[in-house]
C-alpha positions as CSV (number, residue, x, y, z in Angstrom):
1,X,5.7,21.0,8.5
2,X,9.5,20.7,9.6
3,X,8.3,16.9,9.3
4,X,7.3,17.0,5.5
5,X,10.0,18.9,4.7
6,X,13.0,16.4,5.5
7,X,11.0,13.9,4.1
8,X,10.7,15.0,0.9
9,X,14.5,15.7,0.9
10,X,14.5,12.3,-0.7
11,X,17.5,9.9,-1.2
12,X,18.9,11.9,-3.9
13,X,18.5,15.6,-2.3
14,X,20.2,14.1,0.8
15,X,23.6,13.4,-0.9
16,X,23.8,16.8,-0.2
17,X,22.7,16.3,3.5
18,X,25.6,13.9,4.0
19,X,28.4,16.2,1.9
20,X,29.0,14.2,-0.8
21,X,27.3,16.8,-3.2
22,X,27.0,20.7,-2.9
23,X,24.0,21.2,-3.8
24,X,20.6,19.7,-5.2
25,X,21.8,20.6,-8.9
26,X,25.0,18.6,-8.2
27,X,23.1,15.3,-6.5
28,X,21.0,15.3,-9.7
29,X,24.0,15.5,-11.5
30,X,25.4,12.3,-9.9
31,X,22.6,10.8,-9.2
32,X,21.5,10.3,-12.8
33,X,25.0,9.5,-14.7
34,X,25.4,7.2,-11.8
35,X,21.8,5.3,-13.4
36,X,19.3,6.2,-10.8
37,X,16.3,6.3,-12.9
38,X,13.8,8.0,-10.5
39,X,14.0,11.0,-8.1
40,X,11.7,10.4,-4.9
41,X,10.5,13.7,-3.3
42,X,13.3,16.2,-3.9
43,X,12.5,17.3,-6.8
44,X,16.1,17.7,-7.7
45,X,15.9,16.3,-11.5
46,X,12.8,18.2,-12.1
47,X,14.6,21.7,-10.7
48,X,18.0,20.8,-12.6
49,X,17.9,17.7,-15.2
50,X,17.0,20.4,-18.2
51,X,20.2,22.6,-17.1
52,X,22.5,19.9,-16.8
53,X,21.5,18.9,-19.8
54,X,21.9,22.5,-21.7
55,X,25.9,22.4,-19.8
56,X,26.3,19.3,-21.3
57,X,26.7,17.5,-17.8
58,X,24.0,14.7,-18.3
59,X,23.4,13.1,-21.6
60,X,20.4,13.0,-23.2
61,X,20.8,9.4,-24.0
62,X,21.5,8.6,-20.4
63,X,17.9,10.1,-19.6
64,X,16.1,8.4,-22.3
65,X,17.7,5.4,-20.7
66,X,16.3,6.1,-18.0
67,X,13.2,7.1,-19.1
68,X,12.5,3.8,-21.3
69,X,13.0,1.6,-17.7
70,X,10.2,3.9,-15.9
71,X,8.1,3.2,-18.6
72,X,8.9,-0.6,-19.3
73,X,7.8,-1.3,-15.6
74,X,4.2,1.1,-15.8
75,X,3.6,-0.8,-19.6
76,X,4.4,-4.4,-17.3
77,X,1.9,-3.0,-14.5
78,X,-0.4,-2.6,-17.4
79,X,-0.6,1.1,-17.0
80,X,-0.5,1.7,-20.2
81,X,-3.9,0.4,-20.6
82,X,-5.8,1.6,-17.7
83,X,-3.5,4.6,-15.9
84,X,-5.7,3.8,-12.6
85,X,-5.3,0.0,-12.1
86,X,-4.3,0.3,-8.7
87,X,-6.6,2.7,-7.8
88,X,-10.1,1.1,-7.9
89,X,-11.5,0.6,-4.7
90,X,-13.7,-2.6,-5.8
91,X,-10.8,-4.4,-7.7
92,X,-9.0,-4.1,-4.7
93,X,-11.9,-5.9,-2.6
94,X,-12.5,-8.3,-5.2
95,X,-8.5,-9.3,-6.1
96,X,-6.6,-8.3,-3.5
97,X,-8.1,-9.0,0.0
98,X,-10.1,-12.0,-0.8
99,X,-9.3,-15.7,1.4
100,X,-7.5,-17.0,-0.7
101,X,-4.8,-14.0,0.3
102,X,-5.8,-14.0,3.5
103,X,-4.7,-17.4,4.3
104,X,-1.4,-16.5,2.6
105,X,-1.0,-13.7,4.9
106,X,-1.8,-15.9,7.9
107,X,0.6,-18.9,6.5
108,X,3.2,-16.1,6.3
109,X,2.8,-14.5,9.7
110,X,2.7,-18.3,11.7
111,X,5.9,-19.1,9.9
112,X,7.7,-15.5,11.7
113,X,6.7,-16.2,15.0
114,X,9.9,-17.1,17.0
115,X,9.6,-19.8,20.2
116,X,12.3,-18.2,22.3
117,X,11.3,-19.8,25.9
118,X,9.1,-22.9,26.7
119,X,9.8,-24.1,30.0
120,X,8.1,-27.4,31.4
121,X,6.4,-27.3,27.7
122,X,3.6,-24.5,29.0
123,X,3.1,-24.0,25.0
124,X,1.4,-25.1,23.0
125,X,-2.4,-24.8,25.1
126,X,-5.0,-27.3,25.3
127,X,-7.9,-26.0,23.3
128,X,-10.1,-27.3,26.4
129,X,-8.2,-25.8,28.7
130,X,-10.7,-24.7,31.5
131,X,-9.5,-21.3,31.5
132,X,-7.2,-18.2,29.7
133,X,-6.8,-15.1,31.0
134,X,-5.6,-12.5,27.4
135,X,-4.4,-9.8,29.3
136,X,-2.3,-7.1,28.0
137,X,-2.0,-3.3,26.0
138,X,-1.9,-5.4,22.9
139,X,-4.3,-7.7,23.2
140,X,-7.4,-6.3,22.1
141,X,-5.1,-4.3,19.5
142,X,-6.3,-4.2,15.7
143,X,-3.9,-1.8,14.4
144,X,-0.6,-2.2,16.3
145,X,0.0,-5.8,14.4
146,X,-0.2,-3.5,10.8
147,X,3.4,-1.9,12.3
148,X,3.9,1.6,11.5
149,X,5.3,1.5,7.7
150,X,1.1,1.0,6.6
151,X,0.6,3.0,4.0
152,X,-2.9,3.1,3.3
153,X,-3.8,0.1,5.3
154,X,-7.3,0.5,7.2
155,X,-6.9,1.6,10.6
156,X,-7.9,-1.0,13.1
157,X,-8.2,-3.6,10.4
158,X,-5.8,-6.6,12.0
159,X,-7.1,-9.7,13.8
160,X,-6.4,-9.4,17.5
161,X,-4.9,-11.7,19.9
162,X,-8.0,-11.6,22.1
163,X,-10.0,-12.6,18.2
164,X,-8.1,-15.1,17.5
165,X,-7.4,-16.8,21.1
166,X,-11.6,-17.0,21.1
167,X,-12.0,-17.9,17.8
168,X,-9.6,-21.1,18.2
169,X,-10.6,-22.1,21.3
170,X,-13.5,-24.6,22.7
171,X,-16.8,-23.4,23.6
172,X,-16.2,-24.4,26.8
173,X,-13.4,-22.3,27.5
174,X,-13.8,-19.9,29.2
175,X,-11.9,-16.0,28.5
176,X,-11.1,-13.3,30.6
177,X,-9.8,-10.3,28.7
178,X,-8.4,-7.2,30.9
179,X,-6.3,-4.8,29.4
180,X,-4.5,-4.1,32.1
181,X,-2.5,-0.7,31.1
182,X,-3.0,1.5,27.8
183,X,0.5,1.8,27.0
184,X,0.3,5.2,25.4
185,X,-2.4,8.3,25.4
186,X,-4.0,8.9,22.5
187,X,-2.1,12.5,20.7
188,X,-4.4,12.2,17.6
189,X,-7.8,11.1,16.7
190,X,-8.4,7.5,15.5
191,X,-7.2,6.5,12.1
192,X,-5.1,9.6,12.3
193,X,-1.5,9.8,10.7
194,X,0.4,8.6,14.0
195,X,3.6,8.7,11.7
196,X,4.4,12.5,11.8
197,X,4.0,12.8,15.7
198,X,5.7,11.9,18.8
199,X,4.1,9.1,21.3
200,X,3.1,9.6,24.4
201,X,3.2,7.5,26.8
202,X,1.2,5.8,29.9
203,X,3.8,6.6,33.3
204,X,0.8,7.0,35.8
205,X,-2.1,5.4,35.3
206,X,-2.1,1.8,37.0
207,X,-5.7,1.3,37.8
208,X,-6.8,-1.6,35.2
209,X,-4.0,-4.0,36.8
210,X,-6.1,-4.8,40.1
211,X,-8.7,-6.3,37.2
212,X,-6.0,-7.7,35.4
213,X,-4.9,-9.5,38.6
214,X,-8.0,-10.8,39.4
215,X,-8.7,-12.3,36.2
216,X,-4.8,-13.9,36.5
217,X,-5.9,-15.6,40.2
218,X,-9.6,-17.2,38.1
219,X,-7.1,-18.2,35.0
220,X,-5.5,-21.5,34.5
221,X,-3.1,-20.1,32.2
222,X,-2.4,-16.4,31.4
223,X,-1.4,-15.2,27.4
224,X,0.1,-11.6,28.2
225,X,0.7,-9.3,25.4
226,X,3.3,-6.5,25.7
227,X,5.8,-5.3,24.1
228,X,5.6,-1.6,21.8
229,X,3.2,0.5,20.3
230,X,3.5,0.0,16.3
231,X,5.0,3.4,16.2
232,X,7.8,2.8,18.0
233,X,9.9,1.3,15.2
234,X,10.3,3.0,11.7
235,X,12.0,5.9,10.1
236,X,13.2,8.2,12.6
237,X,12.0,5.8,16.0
238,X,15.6,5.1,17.5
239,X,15.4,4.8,21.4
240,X,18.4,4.4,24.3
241,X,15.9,2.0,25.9
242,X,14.5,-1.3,24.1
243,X,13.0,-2.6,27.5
244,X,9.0,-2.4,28.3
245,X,7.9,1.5,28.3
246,X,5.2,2.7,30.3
247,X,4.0,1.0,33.0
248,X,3.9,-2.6,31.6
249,X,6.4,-3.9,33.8
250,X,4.4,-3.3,36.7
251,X,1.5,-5.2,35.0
252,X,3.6,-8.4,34.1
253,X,5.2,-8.8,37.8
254,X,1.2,-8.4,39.5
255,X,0.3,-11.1,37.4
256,X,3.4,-12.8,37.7
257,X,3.2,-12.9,41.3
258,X,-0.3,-14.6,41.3
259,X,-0.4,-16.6,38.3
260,X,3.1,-18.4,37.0
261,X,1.2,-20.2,33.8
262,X,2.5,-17.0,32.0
263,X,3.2,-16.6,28.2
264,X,4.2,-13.3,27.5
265,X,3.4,-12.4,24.0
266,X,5.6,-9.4,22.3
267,X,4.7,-7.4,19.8
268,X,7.6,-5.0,18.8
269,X,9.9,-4.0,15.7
270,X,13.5,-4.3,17.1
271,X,15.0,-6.5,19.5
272,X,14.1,-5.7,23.1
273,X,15.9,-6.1,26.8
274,X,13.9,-9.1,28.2
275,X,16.5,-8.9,31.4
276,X,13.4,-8.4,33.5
277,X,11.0,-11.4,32.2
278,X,13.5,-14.0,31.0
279,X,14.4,-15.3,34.2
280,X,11.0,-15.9,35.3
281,X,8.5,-16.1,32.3
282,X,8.2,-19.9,31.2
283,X,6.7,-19.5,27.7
284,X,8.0,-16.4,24.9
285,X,6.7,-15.9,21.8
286,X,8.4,-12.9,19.6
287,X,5.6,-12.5,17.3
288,X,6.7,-9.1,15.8
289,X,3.8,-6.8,14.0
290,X,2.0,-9.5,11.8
291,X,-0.2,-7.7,9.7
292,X,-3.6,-8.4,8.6
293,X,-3.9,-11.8,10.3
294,X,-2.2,-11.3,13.5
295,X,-4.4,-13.1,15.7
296,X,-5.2,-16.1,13.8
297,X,-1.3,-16.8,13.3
298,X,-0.8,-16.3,16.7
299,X,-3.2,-17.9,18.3
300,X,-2.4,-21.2,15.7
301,X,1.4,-21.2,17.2
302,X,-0.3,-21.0,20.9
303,X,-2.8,-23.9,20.5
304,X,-0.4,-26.0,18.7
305,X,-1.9,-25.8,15.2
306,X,1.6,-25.0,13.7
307,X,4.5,-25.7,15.4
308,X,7.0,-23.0,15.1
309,X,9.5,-22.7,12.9
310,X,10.9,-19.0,12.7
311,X,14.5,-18.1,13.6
312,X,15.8,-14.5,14.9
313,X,17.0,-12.4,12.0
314,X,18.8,-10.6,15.5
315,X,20.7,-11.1,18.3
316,X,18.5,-10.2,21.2
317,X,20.8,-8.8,23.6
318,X,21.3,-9.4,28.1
319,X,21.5,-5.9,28.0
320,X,20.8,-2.6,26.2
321,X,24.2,-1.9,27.0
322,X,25.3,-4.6,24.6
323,X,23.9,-2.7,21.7
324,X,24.9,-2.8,18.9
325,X,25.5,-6.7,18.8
326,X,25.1,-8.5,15.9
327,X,26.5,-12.5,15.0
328,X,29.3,-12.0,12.8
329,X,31.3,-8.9,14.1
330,X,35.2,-8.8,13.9
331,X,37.2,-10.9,16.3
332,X,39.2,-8.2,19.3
333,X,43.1,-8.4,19.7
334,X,42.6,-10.2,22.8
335,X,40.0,-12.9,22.9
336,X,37.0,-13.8,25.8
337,X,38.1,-16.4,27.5
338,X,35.2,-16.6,30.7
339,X,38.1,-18.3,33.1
340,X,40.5,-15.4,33.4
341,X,39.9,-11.2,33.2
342,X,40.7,-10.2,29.8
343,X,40.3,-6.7,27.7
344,X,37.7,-8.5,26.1
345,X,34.0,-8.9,26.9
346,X,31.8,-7.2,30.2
347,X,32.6,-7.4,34.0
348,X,28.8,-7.8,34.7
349,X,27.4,-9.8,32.2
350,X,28.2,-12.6,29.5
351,X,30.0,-11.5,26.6
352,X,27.2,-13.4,24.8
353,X,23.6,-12.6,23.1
354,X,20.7,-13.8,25.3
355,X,18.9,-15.1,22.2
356,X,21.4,-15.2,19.3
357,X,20.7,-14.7,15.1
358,X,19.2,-17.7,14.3
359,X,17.7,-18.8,16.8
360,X,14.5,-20.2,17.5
361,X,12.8,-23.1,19.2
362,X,10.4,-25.6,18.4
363,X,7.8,-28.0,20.1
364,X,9.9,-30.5,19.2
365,X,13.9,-30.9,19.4
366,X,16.7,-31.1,16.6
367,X,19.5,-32.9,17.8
368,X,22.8,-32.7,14.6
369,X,25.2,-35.1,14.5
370,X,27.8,-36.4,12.0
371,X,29.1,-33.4,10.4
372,X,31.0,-34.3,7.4
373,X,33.2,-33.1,4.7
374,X,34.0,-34.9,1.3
375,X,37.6,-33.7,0.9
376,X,39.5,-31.2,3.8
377,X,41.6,-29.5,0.3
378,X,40.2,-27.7,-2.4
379,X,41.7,-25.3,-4.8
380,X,39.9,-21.5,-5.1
381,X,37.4,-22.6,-7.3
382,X,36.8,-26.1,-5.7
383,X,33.9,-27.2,-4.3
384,X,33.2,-29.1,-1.4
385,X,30.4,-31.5,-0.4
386,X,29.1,-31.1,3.0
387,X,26.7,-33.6,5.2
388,X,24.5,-33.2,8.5
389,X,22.4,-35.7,10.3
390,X,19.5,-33.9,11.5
391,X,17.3,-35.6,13.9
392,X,13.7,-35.1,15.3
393,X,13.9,-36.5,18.7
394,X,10.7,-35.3,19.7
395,X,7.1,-37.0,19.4
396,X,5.4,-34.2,17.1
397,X,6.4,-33.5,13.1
398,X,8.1,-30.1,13.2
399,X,10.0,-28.0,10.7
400,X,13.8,-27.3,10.8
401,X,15.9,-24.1,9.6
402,X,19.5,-25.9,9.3
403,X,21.9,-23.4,8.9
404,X,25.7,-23.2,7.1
405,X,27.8,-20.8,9.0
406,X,32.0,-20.0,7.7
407,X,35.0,-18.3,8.8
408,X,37.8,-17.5,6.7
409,X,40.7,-17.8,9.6
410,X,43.5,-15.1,8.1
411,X,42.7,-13.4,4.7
412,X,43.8,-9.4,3.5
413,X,41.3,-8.1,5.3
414,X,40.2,-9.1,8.9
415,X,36.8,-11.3,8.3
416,X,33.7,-11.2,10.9
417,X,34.2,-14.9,13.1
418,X,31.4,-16.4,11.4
419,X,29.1,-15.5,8.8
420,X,26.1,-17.2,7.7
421,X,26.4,-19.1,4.2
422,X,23.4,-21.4,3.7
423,X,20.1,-22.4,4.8
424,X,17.6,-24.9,4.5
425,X,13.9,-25.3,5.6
426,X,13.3,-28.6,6.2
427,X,10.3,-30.6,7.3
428,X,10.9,-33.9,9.9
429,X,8.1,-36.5,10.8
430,X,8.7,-37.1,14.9
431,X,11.6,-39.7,15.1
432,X,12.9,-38.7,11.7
433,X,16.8,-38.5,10.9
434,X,17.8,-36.7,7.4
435,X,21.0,-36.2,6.1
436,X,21.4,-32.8,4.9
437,X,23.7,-31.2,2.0
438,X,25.3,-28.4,1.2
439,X,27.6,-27.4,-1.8
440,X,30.4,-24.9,-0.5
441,X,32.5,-23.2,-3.4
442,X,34.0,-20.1,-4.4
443,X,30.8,-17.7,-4.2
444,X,30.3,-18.6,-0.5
445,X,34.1,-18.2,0.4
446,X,34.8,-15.0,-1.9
447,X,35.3,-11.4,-0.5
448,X,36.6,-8.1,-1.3
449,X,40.5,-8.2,-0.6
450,X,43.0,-6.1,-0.3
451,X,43.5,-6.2,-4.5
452,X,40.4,-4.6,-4.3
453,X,38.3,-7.5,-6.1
454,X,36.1,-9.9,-5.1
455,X,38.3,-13.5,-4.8
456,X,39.0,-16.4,-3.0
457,X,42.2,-16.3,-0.8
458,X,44.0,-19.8,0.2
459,X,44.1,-20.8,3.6
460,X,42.1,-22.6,6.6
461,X,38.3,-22.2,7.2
462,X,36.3,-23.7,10.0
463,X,32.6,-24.4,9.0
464,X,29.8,-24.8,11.4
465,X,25.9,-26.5,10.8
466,X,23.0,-26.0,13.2
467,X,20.1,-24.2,14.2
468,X,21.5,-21.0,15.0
469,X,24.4,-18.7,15.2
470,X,25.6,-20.2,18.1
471,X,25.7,-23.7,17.0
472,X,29.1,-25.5,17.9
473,X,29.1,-28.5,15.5
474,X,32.4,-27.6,13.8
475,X,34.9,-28.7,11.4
476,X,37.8,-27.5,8.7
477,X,39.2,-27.1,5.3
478,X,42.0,-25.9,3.8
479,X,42.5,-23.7,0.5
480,X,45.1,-24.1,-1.4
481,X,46.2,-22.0,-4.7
């Protein structure tokens, strides 16, 4: 009950909650003149709209304004003409989970699975291969991949790894499935709201992984899913620890240690401390909670039916102790150098994200080259043409997220050392060399200054194209008034 209760202190009630308003009575009061249309849960236009009115705090024009958005949007859902459209069970079947968006789904989840590691190119698999052991607390899962943020989304309704691995596969091949460890005990029934209640997790119990190691020894290669349980991540789910919980570590060094053909799949909703697999796991595939056809998207990344193409939206950090670390933070007052001992960076560890925003690998390899820049001047509302070579050295057709990155050197207000200004998606036929373009112009270099409005301030910027955060293919303009 404490539970329900703070959630339905919705986003206008909890004003209050943070001490920017008094009471409820006041949030509504702010809330609405400030043009939220809709109250959420806390009930605090519906306790205090009519008396706000009656004090002459709230216009009645500014909730007829409000009121005429709320009911453009129901008149665009066609609510108007049948009030429950999106409650019929049978349109639902018929329109909304039919193959046709199925194979959208699937398109979507392929293209978010990140490559992070592919040593000695373990990935992508043979579809012949002799052998695969899927071994892993995730595995066999149909409802971890539907996250935690579900809604009404069946329970156990997601395509598993172990589904989609056999359904790709040869005949021939042959599968052997262990689950190794449960990674949490079951603290409601199945299907139950997990939402509203703490995990708990598996600490003791080892006794699948002598199974799981025996079907890593019979396996010519070994797909290992681990990571968190869907309900990990979401409202309310922070944790001091990002590594493996439970006693999945123990599972991935026994079949580690008999079996190095290892790729370790994840499933999780943040990024997690990969200190203990990095070093030694050849293949990694962050594949996130992919919905409805988890398995499928998965298993066309492993077996090389897509090659991937997703970046990291995160830095993934060496360390929990790194957290938070994000791409474009402020710059210190004395900077890392890694030759001398400065204020600046860690003792025991690089300064550095293990796997920084933006990045992601391929099956292929992008090689950029030829950086160039149309003029080095412009005024504050020039613009400036930029070029990239982009090259598929590889022997397969792959796609490319070429990415724009800026730094405003000295400006009013300190600027983060590199912020992300552009993207493209591009797709390159093995051997393929494209030149790439990018405008820059006032909107990408503006901020909010020191005037307290958003303007371009003169002076030098260094620019920076590649495929991810940490790309080093640099060059420089000036601004000029």
């Amino acid at each position: 009950m404490e539970w329900i209760c703070r959630f339905r202190l919705g986003s206008i009630a909890e004003m209050q909650v943070h001490g920017y308003a008094e009471d409820k009575k006041q949030a509504a009061e702010l809330a609405l003149n400030a043009g939220s249309d809709m109250d959420m849960e806390s009930f605090s236009y519906e306790g205090f709209l009519e008396e706000l009115v009656n004090e002459g705090k709230v216009s009645i024009a500014y909730i007829d304004d409000a009121v005429r958005r709320v009911l453009r949007v129901k008149f665009e859902l066609g609510l108007f003409d049948d009030p429950y459209k999106y409650c019929d069970e049978t349109r639902e079947k018929n329109n909304i989970y039919t193959t046709e968006h199925l194979e959208i789904a699937r398109d979507v989840a392929k293209k978010s699975i990140v490559l992070l590691k592919n040593e000695s190119k373990l990935l992508p698999i043979s579809k012949t291969v002799k052998s695969i052991a899927v071994i892993g607390p995730l595995a066999d899962s149909k409802d971890e991949p539907l996250g935690n943020w579900r809604a009404k989304g069946e329970y156990n309704s997601a395509v598993s790894l172990l589904e989609g691995i056999k359904s790709a596969v040869s005949p021939s091949t042959k599968i052997y499935y262990e689950k190794g460890v449960a990674l949490t005990i079951p603290t409601v029934k199945p299907g139950d709201n997990q939402f509203s209640h703490p995990l708990k997790f598996n600490n003791t119990d080892t006794s699948g992984i002598p199974a799981a190691v025996e079907a890593a020894k019979k396996a010519d290669i070994v797909v290992l899913a681990v990571g968190e349980d869907a309900y990990q991540s979401g409202e309310g789910r922070s944790q001091t620890n990002i590594g493996f919980f439970g006693k999945q570590q123990h599972l991935i060094d026994a079949v580690y240690k008999v079996n190095k053909n290892v790729v370790v799949v994840l499933m999780n909703g943040r990024p997690m401390d990969l200190s203990t697999i990095n070093d030694k796991i050849p293949s990694i595939l962050e594949c996130w909670f992919l919905g409805s056809e988890s398995g499928h998207a998965i298993a066309d990344v492993i077996f090389g039916d897509y090659n991937p193409s997703g970046k990291l939206p995160v830095s993934f950090p060496r360390h929990v102790g790194q957290e938070p670390l994000y791409y474009n933070h402020k710059n210190t007052g004395r900077p890392y150098n890694s030759k001398i001992v400065t204020y600046s960076g860690y003792t025991d560890t690089a300064k550095t994200a293990l796997y920084p925003f933006g990045y992601g690998l391929s099956y292929t390899r992008f090689d950029y080259h030829n950086l160039s820049l149309n003029t080095s001047e412009i005024s504050k509302n020039g613009k400036i043409n930029l070029t990239v070579e982009v090259s598929n050295t590889g022997d397969v057709d792959g796609e490319e997220v070429i990415q724009l990155y800026i730094r405003d050197i000295a400006a009013s207000v300190t600027r983060p050392i590199k912020e992300l200004k552009g993207f493209k998606k591009i797709k390159f036929e093995a051997g393929e060399t494209k030149t790439i373009a990018f405008t820059i112009d006032a909107e990408m270099l503006q901020f909010y200054t020191a005037n307290k409005i958003w303007e371009v301030e003169p002076g030098t910027f260094h620019v920076w194209v590649g495929g991810d955060s940490a790309t080093t293919l640099k060059s420089e303009f000036r601004v000029t008034e």
